[in-house]
N, C-alpha and C positions, 0 to 999 in steps of 0.2 A: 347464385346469390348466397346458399349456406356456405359453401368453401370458401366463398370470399370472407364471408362472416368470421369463420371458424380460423382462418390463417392469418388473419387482422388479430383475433384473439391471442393468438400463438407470438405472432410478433413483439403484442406488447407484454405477453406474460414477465419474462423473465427482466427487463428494465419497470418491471411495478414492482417486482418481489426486492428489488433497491429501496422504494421509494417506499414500500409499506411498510420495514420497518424503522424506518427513519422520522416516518409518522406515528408509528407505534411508539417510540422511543420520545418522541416530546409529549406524546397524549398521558403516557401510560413509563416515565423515567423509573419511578421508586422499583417496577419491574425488577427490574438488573438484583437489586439489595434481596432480595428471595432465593437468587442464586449462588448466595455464597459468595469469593473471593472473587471480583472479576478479574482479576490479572492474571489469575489463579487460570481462568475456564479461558479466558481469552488466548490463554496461552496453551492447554489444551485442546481447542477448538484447531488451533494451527498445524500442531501436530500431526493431530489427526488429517488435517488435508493434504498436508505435503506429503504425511505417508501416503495417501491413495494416488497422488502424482508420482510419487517416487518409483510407483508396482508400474507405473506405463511408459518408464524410462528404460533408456539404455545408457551406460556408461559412459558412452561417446558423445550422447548428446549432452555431455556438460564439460564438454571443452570451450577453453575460452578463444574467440574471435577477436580480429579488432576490434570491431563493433564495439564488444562489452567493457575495451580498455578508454574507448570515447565517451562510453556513457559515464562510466567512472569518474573522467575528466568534468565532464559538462555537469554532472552530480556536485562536485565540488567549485566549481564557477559560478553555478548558479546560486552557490550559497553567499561566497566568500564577493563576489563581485557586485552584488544588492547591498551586501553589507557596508562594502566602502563607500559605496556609492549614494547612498541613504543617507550616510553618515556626514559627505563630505557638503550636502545637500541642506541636510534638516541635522545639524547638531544638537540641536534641542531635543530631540526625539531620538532616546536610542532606543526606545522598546522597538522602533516598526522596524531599523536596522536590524536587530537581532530577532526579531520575527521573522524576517528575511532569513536572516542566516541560518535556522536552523529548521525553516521549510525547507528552504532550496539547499542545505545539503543533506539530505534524509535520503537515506541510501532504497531501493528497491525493495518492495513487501514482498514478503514472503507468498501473501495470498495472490500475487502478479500472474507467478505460474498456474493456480489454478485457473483465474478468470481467462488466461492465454486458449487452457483447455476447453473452455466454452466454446471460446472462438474459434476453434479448431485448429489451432496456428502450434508455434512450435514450443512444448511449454518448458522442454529442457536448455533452449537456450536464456528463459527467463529466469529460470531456477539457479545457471550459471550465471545470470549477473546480479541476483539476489546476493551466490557465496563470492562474489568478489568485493562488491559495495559492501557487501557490511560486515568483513573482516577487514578491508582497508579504509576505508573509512573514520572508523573507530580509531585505528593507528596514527591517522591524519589529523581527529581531531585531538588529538593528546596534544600538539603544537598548536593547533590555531586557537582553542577553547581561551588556552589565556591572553591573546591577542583582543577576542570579543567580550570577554568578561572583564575575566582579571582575576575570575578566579581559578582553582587548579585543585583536585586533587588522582590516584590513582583508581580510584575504588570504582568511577564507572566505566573504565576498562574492563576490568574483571568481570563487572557483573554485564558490560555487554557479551564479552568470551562465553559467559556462563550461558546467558540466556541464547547465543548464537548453536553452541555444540546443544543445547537440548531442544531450541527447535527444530535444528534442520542436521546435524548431525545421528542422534540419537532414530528419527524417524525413516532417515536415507539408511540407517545401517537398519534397522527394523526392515525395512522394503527388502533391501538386497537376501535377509535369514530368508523370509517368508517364500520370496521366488527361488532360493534355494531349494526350499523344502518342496514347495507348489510351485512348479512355472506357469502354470495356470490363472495364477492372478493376477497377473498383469490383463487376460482379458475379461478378468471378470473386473478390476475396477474398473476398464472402459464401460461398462455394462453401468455404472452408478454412476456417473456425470450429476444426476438431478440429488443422490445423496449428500456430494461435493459440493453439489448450489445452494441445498438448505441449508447444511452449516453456514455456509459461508456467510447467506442472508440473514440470519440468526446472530453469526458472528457484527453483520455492519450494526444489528439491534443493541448487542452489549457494550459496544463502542459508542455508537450514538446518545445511548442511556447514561453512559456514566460520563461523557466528556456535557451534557445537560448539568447532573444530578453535580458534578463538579462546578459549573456557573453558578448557580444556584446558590449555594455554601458558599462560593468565595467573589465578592463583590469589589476586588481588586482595581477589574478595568470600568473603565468609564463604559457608556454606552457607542460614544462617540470614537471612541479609541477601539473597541471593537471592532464596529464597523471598517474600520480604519486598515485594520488586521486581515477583517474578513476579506475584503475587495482585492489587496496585496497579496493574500495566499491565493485567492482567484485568476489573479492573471500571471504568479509564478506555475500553477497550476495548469492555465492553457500555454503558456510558453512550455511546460515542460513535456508536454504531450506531443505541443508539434514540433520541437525540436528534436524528440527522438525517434518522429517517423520522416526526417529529412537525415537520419543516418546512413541508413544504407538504402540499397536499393528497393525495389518492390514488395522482393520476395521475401525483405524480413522487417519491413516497415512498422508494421503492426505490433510483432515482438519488441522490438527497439524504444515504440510509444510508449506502450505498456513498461515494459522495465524501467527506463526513466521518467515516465508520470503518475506510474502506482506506486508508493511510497510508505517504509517501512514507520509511520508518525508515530507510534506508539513508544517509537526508542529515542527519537529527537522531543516529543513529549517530556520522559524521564529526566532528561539532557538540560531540556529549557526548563524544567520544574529545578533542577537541581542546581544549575549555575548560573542561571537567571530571576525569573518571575513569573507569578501567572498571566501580566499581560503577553509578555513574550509567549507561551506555551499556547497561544490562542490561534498564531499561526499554522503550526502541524496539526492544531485540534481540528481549526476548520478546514485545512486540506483534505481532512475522511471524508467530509462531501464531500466538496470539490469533484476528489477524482472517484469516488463512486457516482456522482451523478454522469461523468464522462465514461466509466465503466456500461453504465445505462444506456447511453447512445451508441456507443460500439456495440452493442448485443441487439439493439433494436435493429441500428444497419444491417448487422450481420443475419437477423435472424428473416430479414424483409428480403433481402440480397437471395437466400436461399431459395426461400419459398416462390420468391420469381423464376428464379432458374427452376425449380421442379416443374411447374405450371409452361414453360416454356419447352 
């Protein structure tokens, strides 16, 4: 009865530490404003995880697959095909069209590969479709940006290039010095997993706090239209999940979900604040739950899935 007790406990730990601060984050939003810049930490937060992913790679495991050149594909279908589609449906409405559009084309998060780590699954090939979607992506939208708007300029290229070499550039060449120096850390960040999980958890609190404390301050969308938003990034959300674990086969089904349903929102955010509006920007706001609540349920299966095979 206590083992049972105790592995019950264990299974649900790690899909509460989702959910706790996401509760902390509406209970307690003005939190975030205490710590400074959040784009600022948000963006060090990342850094730092990908460097500890980075010490547990090897070179080869960020070669690209077919795999990563379909996800790519379906990245951008799922944007661009809602779009016209919404469009050609409800002309009237182009906020949920371009809600559409710039959920479903929001290239792979960065934080994908770590949460791949939890799951024990492969987290260099999510890392590899992280650096493909969101160097080609960016490039893709330079043509289509003015097809859904209308309007156009250069500047968030650059500043995605910018923000691209200093998350995952600057941290991948940090990994590769330190294993030069220590080959040693590579198994000592296997040793921190649960370091990797509290930022991380941490990290969904600063995201959750300030896309609140951002509602709040700006009373743009209706409530209705909201909802409207939320429901649409909800089921581009479970489409995106199970469409990417009907990629390949078995043995990298999981990788493939994850890369294409954990999503990089913070840069189609920027994207829809900058060439659109804040109703529009509601759709990648509300995909951070979305798929960290799906993130929650692949860690509870996974972690239930375990513990029966040890007991067995």
């Amino acid at each position: 009865m206590t083992n049972d007790f105790f592995n019950q406990i264990r299974i649900l730990l790690r899909p509460a530490m989702i959910f706790i601060p996401i509760l902390c984050a509406f209970l307690f939003p003005r939190g975030v404003t205490y710590l400074g810049d959040s784009k600022s930490l948000i963006r060090n937060l990342l850094m730092l995880m990908i460097f500890m992913t980075c010490l547990k790679l090897r070179l080869k495991d960020l070669s690209f697959r077919k795999e990563h050149w379909i996800i790519l594909i379906l990245n951008v279908l799922l944007g661009v095909i809602p779009f016209f589609l919404i469009r050609f449906i409800f002309p009237g409405e182009p906020v949920y069209a371009l809600a559409a559009f710039f959920t479903g084309i929001t290239p792979t998060a960065v934080a994908a590969s770590v949460i791949m780590t939890f799951l024990n699954g492969r987290a260099g090939f999510v890392l590899s479709s992280y650096i493909l979607t969101n160097t080609l992506i960016p490039l893709l939208l330079i043509v289509l940006l003015p097809y859904v708007t209308g309007n156009m300029t250069s500047d968030f290229f650059f500043d995605v290039m910018k923000t691209l070499f200093t998350v995952i550039v600057l941290p991948f060449a940090a990994s590769r010095v330190v294993l030069f120096i220590y080959r040693g850390a590579a198994k000592l960040a296997g040793k921190l997993k649960m370091v990797s999980f509290s930022l991380w958890t941490f990290l969904i609190y600063v995201l959750s706090a300030s896309v609140i404390l951002f509602f709040r301050d700006n009373r743009e969308a209706s409530i209705g239209q909201m909802i409207g938003v939320a429901m649409l990034s909800l089921v581009q959300c479970i489409l995106n999940f199970y469409l990417g674990g009907k990629i390949s086969k078995r043995r990298l089904s999981r990788e493939c979900s994850q890369a294409l349903g954990q999503k990089n929102t913070s840069f189609t955010v920027y994207l829809a604040l900058q060439f659109a509006s804040v109703p529009v920007a509601l759709g990648p706001f509300f995909y951070i739950f979305w798929h960290n609540i799906c993130n929650a349920v692949q860690m509870y299966r996974y972690d239930r899935r375990r513990i029966k095979r040890k007991k067995s």
